[in-house]
Chimera marker file (.cmm) of the C-alpha trace (Angstrom):
<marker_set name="trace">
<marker id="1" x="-0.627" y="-10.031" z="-5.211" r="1" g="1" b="0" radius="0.5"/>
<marker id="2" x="-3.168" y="-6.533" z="-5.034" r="1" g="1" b="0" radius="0.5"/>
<marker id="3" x="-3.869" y="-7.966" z="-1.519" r="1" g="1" b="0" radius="0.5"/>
<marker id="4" x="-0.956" y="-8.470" z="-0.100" r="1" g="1" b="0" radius="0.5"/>
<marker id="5" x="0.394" y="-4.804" z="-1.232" r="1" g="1" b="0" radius="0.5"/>
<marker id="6" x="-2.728" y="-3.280" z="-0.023" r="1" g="1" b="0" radius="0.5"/>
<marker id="7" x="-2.155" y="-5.087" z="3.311" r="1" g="1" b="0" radius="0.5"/>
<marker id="8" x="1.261" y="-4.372" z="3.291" r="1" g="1" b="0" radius="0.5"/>
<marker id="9" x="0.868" y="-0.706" z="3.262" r="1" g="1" b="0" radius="0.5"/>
<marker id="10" x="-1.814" y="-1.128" z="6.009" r="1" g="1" b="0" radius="0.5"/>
<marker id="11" x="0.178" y="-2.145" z="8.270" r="1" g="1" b="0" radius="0.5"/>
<marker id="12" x="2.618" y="1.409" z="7.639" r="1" g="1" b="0" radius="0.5"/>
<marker id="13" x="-0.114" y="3.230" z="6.789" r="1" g="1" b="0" radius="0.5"/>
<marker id="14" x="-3.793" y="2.110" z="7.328" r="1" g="1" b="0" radius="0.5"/>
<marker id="15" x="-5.875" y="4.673" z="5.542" r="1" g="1" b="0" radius="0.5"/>
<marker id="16" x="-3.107" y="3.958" z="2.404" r="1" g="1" b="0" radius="0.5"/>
<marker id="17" x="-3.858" y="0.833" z="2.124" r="1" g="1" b="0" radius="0.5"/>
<marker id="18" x="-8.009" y="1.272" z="2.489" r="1" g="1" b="0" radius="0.5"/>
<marker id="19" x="-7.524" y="4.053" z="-0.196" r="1" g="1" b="0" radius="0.5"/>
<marker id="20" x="-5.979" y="2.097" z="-3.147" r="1" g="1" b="0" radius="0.5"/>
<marker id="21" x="-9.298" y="-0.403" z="-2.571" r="1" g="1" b="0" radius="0.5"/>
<marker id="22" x="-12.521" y="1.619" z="-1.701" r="1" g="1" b="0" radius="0.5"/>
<marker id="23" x="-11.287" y="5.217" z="-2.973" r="1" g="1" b="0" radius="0.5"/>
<marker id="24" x="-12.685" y="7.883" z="-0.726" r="1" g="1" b="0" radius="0.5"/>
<marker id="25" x="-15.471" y="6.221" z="0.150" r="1" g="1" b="0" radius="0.5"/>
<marker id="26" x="-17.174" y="5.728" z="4.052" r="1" g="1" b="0" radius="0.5"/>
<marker id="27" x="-14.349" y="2.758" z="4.046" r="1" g="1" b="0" radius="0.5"/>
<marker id="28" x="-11.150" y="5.044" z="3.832" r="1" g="1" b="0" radius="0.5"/>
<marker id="29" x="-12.927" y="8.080" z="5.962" r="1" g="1" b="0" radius="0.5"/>
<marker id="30" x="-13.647" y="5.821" z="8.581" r="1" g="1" b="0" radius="0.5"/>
<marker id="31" x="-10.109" y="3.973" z="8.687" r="1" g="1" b="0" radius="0.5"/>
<marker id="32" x="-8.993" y="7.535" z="8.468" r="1" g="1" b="0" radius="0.5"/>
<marker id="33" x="-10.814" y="8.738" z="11.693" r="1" g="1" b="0" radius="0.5"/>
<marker id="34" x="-10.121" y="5.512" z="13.338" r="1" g="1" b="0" radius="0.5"/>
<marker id="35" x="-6.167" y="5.835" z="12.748" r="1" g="1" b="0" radius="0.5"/>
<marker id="36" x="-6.166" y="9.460" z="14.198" r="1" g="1" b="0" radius="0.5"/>
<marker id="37" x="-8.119" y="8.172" z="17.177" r="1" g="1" b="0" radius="0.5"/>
<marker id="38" x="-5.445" y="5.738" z="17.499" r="1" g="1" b="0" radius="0.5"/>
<marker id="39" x="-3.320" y="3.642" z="15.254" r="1" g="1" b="0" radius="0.5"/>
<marker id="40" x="-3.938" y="0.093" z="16.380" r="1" g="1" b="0" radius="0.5"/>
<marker id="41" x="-7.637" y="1.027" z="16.196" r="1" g="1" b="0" radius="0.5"/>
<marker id="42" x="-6.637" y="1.870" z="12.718" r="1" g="1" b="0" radius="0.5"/>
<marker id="43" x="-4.922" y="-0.802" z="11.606" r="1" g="1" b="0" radius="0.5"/>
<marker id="44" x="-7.410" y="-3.300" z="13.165" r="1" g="1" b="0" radius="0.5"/>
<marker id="45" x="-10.349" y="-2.096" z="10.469" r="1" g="1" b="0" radius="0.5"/>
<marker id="46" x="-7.777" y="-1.431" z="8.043" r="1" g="1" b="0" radius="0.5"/>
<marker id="47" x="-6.657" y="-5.444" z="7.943" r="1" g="1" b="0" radius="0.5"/>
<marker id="48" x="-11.093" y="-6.194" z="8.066" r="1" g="1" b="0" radius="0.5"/>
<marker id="49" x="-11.878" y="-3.897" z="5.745" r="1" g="1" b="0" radius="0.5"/>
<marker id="50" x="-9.395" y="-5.463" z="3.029" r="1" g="1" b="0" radius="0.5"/>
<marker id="51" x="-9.601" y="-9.236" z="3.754" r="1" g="1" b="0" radius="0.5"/>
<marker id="52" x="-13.727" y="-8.868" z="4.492" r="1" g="1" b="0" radius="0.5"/>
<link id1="1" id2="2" r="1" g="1" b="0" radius="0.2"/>
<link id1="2" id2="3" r="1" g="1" b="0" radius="0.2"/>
<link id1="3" id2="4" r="1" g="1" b="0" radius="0.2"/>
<link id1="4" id2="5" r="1" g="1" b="0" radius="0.2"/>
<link id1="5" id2="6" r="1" g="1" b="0" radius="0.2"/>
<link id1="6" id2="7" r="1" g="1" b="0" radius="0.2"/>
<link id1="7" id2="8" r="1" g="1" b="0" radius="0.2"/>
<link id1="8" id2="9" r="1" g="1" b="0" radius="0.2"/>
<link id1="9" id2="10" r="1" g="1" b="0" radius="0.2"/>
<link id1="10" id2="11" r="1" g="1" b="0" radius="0.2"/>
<link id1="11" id2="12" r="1" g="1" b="0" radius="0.2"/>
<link id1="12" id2="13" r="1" g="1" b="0" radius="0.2"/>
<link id1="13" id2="14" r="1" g="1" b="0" radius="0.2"/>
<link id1="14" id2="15" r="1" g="1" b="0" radius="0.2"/>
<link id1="15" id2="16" r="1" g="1" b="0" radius="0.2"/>
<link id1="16" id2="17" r="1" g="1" b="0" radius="0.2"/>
<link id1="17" id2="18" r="1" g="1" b="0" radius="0.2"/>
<link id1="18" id2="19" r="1" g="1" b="0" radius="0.2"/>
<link id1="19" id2="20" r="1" g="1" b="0" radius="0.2"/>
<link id1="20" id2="21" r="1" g="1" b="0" radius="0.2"/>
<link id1="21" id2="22" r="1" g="1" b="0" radius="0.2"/>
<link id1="22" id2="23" r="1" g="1" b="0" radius="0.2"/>
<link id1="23" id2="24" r="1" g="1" b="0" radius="0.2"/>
<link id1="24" id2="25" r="1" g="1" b="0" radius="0.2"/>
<link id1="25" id2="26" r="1" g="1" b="0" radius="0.2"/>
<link id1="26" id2="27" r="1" g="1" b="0" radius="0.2"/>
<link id1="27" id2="28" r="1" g="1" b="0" radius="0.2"/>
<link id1="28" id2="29" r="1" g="1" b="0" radius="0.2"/>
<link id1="29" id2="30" r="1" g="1" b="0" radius="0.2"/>
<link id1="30" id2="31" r="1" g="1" b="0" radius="0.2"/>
<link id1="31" id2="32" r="1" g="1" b="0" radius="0.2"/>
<link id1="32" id2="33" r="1" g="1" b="0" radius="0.2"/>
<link id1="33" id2="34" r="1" g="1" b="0" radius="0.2"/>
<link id1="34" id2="35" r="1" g="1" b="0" radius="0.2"/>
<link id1="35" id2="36" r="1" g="1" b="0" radius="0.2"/>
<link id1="36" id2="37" r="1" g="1" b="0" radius="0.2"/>
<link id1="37" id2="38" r="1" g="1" b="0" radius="0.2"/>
<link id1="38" id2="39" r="1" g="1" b="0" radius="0.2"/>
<link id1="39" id2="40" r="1" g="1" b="0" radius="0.2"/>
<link id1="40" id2="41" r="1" g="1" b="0" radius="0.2"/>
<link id1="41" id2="42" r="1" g="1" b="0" radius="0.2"/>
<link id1="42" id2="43" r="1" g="1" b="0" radius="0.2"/>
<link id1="43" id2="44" r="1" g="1" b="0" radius="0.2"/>
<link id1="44" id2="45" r="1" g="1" b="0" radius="0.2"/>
<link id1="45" id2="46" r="1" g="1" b="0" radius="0.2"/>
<link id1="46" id2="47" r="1" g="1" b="0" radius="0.2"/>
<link id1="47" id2="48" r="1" g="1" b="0" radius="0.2"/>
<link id1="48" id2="49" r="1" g="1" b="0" radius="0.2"/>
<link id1="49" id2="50" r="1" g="1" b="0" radius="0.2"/>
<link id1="50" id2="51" r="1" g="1" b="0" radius="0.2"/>
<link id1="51" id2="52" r="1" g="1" b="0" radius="0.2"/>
</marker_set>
């Protein structure tokens, strides 16, 4: 059920969702950078980083 909320608020919100896993670790800063680069970019490591 964690998961699927985490993925959930990926998909709004990719550094969100990357955040409630990893903290603020190279995970979230890098989904972070990613998503202001682009979303899709974003939400592409966002949905790898949490089902990895």
């Amino acid at each position: 059920m964690r998961t699927f909320i985490e993925i959930l608020l990926a998909v709004f919100i990719p550094p969100l969702g990357v955040f409630l896993r990893f903290g603020c670790g190279l995970e979230f800063w890098l989904c972070l950078l990613l998503t202001f680069l682009g979303f899709v970019p974003g939400l592409i490591y966002a949905i790898y980083a949490l089902t990895k």
